[in-house]
C-alpha positions as CSV (number, residue, x, y, z in Angstrom):
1,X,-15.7,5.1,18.3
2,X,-17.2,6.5,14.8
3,X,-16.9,10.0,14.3
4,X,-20.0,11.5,13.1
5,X,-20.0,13.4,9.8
6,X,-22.8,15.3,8.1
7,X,-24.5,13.6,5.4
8,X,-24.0,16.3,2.9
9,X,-20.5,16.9,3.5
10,X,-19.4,13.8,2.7
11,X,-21.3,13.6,-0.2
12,X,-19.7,15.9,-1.8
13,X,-16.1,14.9,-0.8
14,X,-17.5,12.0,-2.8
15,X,-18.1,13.7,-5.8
16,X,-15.0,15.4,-6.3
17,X,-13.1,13.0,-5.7
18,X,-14.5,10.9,-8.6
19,X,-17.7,9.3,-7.0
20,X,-17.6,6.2,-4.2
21,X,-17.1,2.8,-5.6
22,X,-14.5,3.7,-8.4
23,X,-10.8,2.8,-7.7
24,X,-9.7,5.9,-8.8
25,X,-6.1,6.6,-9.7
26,X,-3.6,9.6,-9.2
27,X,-1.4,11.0,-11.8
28,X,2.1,9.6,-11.6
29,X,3.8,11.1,-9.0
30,X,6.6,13.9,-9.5
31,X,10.1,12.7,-9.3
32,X,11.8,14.2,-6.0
33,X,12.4,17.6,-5.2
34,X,15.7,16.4,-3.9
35,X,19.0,14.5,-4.5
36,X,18.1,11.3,-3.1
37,X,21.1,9.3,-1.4
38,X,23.2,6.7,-3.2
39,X,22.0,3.3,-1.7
40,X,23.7,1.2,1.2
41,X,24.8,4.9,1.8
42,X,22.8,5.0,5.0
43,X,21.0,2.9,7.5
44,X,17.1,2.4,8.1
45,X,16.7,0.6,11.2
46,X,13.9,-1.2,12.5
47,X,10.4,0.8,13.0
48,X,8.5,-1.9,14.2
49,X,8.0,-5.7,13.7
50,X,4.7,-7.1,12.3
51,X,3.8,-10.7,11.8
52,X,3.0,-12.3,8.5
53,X,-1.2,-12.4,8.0
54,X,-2.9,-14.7,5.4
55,X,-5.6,-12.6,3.6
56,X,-7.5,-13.4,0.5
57,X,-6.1,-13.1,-3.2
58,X,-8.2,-11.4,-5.5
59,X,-9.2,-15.3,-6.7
60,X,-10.7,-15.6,-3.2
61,X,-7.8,-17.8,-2.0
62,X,-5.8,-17.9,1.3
63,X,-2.8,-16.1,0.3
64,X,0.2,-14.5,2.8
65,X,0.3,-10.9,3.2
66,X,4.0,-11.1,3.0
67,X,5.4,-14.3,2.0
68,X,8.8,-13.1,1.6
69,X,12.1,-14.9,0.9
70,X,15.0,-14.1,2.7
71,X,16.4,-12.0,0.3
72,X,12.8,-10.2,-0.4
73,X,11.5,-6.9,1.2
74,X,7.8,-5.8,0.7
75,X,6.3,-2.6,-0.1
76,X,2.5,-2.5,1.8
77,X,-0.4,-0.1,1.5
78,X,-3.6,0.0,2.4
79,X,-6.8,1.5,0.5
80,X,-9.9,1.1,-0.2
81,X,-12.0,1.2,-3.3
82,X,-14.5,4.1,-2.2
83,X,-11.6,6.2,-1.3
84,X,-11.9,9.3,-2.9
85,X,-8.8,11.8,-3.9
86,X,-8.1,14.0,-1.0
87,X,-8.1,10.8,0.9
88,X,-4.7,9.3,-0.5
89,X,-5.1,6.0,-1.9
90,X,-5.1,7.2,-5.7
91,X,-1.5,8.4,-4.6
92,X,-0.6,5.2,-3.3
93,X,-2.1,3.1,-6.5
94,X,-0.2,5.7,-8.7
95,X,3.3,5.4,-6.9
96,X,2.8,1.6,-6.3
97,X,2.0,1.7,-10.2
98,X,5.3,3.6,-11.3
99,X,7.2,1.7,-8.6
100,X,5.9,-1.7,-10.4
101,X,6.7,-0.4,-14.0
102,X,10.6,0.2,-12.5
103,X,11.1,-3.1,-11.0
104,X,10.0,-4.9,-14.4
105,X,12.4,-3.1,-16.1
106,X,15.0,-4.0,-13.8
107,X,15.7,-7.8,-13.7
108,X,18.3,-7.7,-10.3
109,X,15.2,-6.2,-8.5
110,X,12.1,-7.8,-10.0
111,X,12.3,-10.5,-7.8
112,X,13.3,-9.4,-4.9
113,X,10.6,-6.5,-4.3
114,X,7.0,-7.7,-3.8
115,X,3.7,-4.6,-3.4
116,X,0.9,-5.3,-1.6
117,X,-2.0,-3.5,-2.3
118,X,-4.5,-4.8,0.8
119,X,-8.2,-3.3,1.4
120,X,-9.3,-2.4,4.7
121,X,-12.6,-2.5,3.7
122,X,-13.5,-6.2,3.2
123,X,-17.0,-6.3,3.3
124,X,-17.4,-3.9,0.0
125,X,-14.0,-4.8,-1.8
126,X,-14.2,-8.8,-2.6
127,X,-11.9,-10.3,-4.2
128,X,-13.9,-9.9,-7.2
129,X,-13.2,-5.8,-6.7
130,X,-9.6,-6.2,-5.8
131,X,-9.7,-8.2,-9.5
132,X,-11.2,-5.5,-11.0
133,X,-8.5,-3.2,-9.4
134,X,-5.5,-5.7,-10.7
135,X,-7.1,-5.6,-14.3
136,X,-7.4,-2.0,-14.4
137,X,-3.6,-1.4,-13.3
138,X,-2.0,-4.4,-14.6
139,X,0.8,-5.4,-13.1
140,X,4.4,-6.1,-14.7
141,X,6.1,-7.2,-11.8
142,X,5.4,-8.7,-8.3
143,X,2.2,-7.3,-6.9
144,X,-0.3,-8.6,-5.1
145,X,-4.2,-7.1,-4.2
146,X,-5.7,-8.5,-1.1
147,X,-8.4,-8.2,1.3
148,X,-10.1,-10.1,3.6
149,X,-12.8,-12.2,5.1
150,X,-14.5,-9.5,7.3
151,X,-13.9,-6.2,8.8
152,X,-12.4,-8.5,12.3
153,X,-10.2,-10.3,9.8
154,X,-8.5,-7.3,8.6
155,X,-8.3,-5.6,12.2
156,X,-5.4,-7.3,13.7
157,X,-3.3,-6.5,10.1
158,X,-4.4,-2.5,10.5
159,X,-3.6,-3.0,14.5
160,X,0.1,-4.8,13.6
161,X,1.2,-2.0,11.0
162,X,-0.7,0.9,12.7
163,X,-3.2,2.0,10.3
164,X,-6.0,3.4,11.5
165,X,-9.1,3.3,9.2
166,X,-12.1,4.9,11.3
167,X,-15.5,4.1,9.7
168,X,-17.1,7.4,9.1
169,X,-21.3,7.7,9.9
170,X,-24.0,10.1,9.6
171,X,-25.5,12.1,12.0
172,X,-28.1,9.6,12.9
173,X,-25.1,6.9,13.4
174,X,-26.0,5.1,10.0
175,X,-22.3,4.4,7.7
176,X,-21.4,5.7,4.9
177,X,-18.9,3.3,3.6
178,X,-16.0,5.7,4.1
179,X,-13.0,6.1,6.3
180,X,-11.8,8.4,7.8
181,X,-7.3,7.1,7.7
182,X,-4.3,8.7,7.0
183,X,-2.1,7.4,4.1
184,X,0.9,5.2,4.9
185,X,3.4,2.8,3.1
186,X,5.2,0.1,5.2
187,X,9.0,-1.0,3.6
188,X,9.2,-4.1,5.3
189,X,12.3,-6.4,5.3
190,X,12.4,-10.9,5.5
191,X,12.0,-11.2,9.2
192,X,8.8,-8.9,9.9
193,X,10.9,-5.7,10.8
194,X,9.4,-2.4,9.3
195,X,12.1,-0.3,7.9
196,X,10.2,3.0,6.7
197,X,7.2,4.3,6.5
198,X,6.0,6.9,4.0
199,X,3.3,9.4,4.2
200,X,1.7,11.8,1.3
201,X,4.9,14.0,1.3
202,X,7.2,11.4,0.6
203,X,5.8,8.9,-1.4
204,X,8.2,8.4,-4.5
205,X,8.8,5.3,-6.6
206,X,12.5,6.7,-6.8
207,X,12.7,7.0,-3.3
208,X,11.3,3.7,-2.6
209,X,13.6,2.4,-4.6
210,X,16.8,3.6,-3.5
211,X,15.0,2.3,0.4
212,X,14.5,-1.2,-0.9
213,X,17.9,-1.4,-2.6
214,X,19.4,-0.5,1.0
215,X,17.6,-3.1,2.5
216,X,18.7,-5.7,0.1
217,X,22.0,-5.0,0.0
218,X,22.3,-5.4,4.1
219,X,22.4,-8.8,2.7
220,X,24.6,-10.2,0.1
221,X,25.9,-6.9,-1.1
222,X,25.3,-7.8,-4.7
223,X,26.5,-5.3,-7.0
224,X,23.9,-5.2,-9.1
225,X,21.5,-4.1,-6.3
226,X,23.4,-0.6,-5.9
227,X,21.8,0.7,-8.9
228,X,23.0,3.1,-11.9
């Protein structure tokens, strides 16, 4: 069901937040507040379990959403190029943009971390716009901008992760080409299983980070992995 949003309300959500149509990107996030733990220090068990999707590349080719290696963990969120600021996903390109910048300068992780920047909005953001997106952020490590076919290719992903993306219409029913979702980041480990999930108020690079570097060291326990 579509909820039903005045016209000229959402128009000018629209305009504050940048104008539709623009991937628009946050200032870099804020370091914590707070001392974040040493990692391996703790435990993040399993959240959920979600199955490997192909999607699209921003070439237009089949590509995996995941595609991890057994000693690889993802970082997932999902945007959409019309979202405006008080929506969330400039935060998430912002933080997935630091996050990226951190992993290239750190050669035991660069490999083993992959971001996934995937559109649920398929049938505006083509591969062409999810180009446009990698162009304008350029990435210095492992991250990948998907989308898909159609709106039903990218519903099973949303319904396997959990993120709800409800198309937003007018009073007369007609779309708008906006969501209504709430932001969320999926740390997801080699076999599928969710480890964390991160909203608006916790959405660091350093804090994703010190997550993945737990993962990773459930396995192998490489020294380097512990960080500084």
């Amino acid at each position: 069901m579509t909820r039903r949003i005045a016209r000229a309300a959402l128009a000018a959500v629209a305009l504050a937040g940048g104008g539709a149509g623009a991937h628009e990107i946050a200032p870099p996030p804020a370091p914590p507040a707070y001392a974040l733990p040493a990692p391996g220090s703790y435990e993040l068990p399993a959240i959920s379990r979600v199955p490997d999707f192909t999607l699209l590349d921003e070439r237009g080719a089949p590509a995996p959403l995941l595609g991890l290696a057994s000693d690889q963990v993802a970082v997932v969120s999902f945007v959409y190029s019309r979202c405006t600021g008080g929506q969330g996903c400039p935060l998430a390109l912002a933080t997935f943009q630091g996050l990226d910048r951190k992993l290239a300068a750190d050669p035991a992780l660069a490999g083993r971390v992959r971001l996934a920047t995937v559109s649920f909005d398929p049938a505006n953001d083509t591969p062409e716009r999810m180009a446009a997106l990698r162009e304008r952020l350029r990435p210095a490590a492992d991250w990948r901008f998907l989308t898909a076919a159609s709106p039903g290719a990218i519903a099973p992903v949303l319904a396997a992760f959990g993120q709800d993306a409800l198309p937003l219409v007018d009073e007369r029913g007609a779309g708008l080409g906006l969501f209504r979702h709430v932001l969320k980041v999926f740390l997801v480990d080699a076999s599928g299983a969710v480890r964390n999930v991160y909203s608006a108020g916790f959405l660091s690079p350093d804090l994703l980070l010190v997550d993945a570097r737990t993962v990773l060291l459930e396995s192998g326990h490489r020294a380097a992995l512990a960080g500084p």
